[in-house]
C-alpha positions in Angstrom: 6.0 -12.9 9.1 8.6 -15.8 9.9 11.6 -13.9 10.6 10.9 -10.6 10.7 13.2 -9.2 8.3 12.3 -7.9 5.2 12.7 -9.0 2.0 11.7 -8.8 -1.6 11.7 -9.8 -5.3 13.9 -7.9 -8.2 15.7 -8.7 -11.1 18.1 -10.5 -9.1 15.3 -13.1 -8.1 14.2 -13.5 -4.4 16.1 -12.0 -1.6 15.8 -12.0 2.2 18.0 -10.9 5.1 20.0 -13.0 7.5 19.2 -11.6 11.0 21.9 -13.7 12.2 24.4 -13.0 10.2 23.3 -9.7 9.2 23.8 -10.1 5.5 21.3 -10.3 2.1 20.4 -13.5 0.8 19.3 -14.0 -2.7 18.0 -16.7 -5.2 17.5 -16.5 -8.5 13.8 -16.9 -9.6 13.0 -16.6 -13.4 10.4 -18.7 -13.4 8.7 -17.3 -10.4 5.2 -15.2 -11.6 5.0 -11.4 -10.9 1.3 -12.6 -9.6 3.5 -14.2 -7.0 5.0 -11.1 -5.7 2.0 -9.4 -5.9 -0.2 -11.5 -3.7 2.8 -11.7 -1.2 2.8 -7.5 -1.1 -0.8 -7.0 -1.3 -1.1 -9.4 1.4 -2.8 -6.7 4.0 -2.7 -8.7 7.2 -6.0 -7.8 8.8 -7.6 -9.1 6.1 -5.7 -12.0 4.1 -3.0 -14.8 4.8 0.5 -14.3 4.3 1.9 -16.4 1.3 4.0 -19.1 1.8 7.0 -19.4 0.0 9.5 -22.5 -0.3 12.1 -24.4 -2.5 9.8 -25.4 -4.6 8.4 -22.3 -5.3 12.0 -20.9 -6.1 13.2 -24.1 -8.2 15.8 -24.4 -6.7 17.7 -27.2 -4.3 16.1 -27.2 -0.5 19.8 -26.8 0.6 19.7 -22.8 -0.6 16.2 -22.4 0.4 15.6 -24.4 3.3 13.0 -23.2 5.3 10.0 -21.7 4.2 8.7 -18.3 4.8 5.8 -16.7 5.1 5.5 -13.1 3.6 2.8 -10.3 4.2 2.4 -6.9 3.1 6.5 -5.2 3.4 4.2 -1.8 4.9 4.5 -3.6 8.0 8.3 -3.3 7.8 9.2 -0.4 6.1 5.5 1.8 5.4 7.7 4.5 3.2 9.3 1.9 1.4 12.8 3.7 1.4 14.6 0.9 3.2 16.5 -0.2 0.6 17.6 3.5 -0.1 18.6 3.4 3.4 20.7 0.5 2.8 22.3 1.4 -0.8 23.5 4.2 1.4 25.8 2.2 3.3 27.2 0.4 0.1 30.4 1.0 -1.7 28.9 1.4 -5.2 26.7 4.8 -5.5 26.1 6.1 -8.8 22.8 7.3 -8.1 22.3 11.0 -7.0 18.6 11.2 -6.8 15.9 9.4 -5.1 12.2 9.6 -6.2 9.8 8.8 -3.1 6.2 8.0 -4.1 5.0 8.8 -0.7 1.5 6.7 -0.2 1.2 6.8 3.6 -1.9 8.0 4.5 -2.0 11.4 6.5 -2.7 11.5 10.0 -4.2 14.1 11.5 -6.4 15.5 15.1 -9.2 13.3 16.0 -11.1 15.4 18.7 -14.3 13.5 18.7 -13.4 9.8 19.0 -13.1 8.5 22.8 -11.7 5.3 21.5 -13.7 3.2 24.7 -13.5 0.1 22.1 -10.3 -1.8 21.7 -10.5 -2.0 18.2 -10.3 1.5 17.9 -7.7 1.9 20.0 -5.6 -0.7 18.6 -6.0 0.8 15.1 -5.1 4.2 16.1 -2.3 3.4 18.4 -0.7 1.3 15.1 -1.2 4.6 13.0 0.9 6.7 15.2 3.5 4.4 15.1 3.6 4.1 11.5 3.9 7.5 11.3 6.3 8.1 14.3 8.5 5.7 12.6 7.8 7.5 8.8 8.8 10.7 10.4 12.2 9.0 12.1 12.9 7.2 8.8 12.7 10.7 7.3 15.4 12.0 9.9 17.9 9.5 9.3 17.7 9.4 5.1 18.3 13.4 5.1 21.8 13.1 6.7 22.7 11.2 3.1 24.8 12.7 1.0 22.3 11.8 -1.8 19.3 13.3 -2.3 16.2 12.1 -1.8 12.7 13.6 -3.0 9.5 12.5 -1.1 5.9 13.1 -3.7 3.1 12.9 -1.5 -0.6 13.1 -3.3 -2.1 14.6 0.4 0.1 17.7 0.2 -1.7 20.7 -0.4 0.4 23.0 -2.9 -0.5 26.4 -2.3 1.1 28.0 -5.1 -0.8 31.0 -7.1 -3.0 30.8 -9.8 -1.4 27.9 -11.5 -3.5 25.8 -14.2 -1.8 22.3 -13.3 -2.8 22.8 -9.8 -6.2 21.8 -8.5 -8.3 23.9 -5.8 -7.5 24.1 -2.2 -10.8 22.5 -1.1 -10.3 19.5 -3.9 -6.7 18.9 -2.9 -7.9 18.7 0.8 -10.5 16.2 -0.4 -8.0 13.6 -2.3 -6.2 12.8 0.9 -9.2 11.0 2.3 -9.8 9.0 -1.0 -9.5 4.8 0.4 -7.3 2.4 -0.9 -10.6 0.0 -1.5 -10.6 -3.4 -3.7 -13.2 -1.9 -6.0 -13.2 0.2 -8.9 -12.6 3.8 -8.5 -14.8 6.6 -10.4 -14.0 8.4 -12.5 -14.2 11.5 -11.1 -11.8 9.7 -8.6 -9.6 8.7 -10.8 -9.1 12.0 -13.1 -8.5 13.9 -9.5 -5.9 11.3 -8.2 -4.1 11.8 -11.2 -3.8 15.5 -11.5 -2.8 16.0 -8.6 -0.5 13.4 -8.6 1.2 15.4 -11.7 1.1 18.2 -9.5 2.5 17.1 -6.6 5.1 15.6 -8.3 6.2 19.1 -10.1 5.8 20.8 -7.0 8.4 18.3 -5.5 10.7 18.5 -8.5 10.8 22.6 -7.8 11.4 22.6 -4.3 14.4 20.5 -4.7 15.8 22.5 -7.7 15.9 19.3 -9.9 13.7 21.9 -12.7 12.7 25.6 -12.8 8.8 27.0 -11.8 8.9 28.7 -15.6 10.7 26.2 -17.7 8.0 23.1 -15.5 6.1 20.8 -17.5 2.3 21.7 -18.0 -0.4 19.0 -17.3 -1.7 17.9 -20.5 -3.0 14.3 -20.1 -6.6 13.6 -19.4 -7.1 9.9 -18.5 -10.6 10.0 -18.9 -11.7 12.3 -22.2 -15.3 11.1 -21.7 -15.1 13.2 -18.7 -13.4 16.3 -19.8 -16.1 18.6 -19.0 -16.5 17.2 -15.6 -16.4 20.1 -12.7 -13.2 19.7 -10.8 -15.5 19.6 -7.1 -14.0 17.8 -4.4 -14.7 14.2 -3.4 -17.5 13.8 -1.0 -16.8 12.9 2.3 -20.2 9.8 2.0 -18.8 6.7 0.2 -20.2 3.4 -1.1 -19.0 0.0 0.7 -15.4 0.0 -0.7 -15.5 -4.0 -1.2 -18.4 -4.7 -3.7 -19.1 -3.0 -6.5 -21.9 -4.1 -9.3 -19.5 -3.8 -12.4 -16.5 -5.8 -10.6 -16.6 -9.8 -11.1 -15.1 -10.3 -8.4 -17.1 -8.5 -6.2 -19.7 -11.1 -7.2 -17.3 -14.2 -6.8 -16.9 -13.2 -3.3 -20.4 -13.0 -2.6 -20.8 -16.8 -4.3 -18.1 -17.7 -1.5 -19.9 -16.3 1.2 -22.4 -17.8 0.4 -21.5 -21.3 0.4 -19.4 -21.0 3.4 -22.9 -20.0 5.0 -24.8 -23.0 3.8 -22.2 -25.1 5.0 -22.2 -23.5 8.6 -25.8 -23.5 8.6 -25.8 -27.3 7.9 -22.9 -28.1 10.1 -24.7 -26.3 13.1 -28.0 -28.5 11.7 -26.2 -31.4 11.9 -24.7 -30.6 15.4 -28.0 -29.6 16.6 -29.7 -33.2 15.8 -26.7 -34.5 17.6 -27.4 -33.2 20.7 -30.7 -32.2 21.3 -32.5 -33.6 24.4 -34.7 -36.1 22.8 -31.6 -38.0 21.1 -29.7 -38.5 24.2 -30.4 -41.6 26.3 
């Protein structure tokens, strides 16, 4: 969010780019948390802060580090998450052949039906088209690589025949329109997701030749035995509010914060009131 360059944590520690002098930065960070990084990527801007990050946060002298940095989800930067594929590509060491993309952009598709009057809803869709005009040039440019690089995406719909480790056509067109929510997920949710995860994955693996159709792995994992006998139907289209759910503590903490953040408004509008209603002015 400061710069506008993307960075990130690895093994190496914490790295950023140099706009200005177009190279990578990096401090080490052993003692940083993986919480850290988490927060920082899961920090969805329409809805939470970016995390501030400094010297002191690092451990190391303010000379390295010197100005802080605010960082926010990288999906703002690079939504396939390939950048650094794209840049390994332009490096003189490459001993890697294959990439594996796990593909988690959400499909876009027609809306017919939405006249979009409000500007929310404009903004909103206008931002998904970019993200996925610039997912679809990103694309472009990584196939011209002389290494390969295999996109999985859980929305495609695999129409291969009658294969046991591949779902139904009318549940795989229901999975893509499963929300990224900060709840729990059902189980029927949950077992779905993950088969045809497997599948999608296999399907990607045969389409580049990295394995055979008859020699492919079989799905054999159930996440969820207590659920084995479950129907494979497709996931309805009607969902619960996505950020509270009864069984989830946190769901709960966050109503105890709302809360109190209403009591005090309530008595800060209370005390504002009394300040200047009519009677108390002379």
């Amino acid at each position: 969010m400061s710069t506008g360059a993307d960075c990130k944590f690895g093994r190496s520690g914490f790295m950023w780019h140099d706009e200005p002098e177009g190279e990578e930065k990096w401090v080490p960070a052993p003692f940083l948390p993986v919480s850290f990084a988490v927060a920082a990527s899961s920090a969805f801007p329409p809805l939470f802060p970016p995390i501030r990050i400094s010297h002191v946060d690092l451990r190391c002298g303010e000379s390295k580090f010197p100005i802080p940095q605010l960082l926010t989800d990288g999906g703002v930067y690079d939504n396939l998450g390939i950048d650094r594929f794209l840049w390994y590509q332009q490096s003189e060491s490459r001993d890697i052949d294959i990439f594996l993309v796990s593909d988690a952009e959400a499909g876009f598709s027609w809306d017919l039906k939405t006249p979009y009057h409000l500007p929310l809803g404009r903004n909103v869709r206008a931002s998904d088209l970019l993200m996925k005009r610039i997912s679809s040039l990103t694309y472009q440019v990584a196939e011209r690589s002389s290494e390969q690089i295999v996109p999985v995406s859980i929305s495609e719909t695999i129409k291969r025949p009658p294969d046991k480790n591949v779902l139904p056509i009318d549940v795989q067109n229901s999975i893509g329109g499963v929300r990224t929510d900060l709840d729990a997920f059902s189980d029927h949710e949950i077992r779905l997701l993950v088969r045809q995860g497997f599948a999608a994955a296999r399907e990607a693996a045969i389409r580049h030749q990295l394995i055979a159709a008859e020699s492919a792995p079989d799905y054999q994992w159930e996440p969820l035995q207590r659920v084995r006998s479950t129907p494979l139907a497709p996931l309805h289209s009607s969902r619960r509010i996505g950020l509270w759910f009864a069984s989830d503590w946190t769901s709960w903490a966050l109503i105890l914060v709302a809360s109190v953040w209403l009591i005090v408004l309530a008595a800060a509008w209370r005390v504002v009131y009394e300040l200047i209603r009519p009677e108390t002015i002379p």
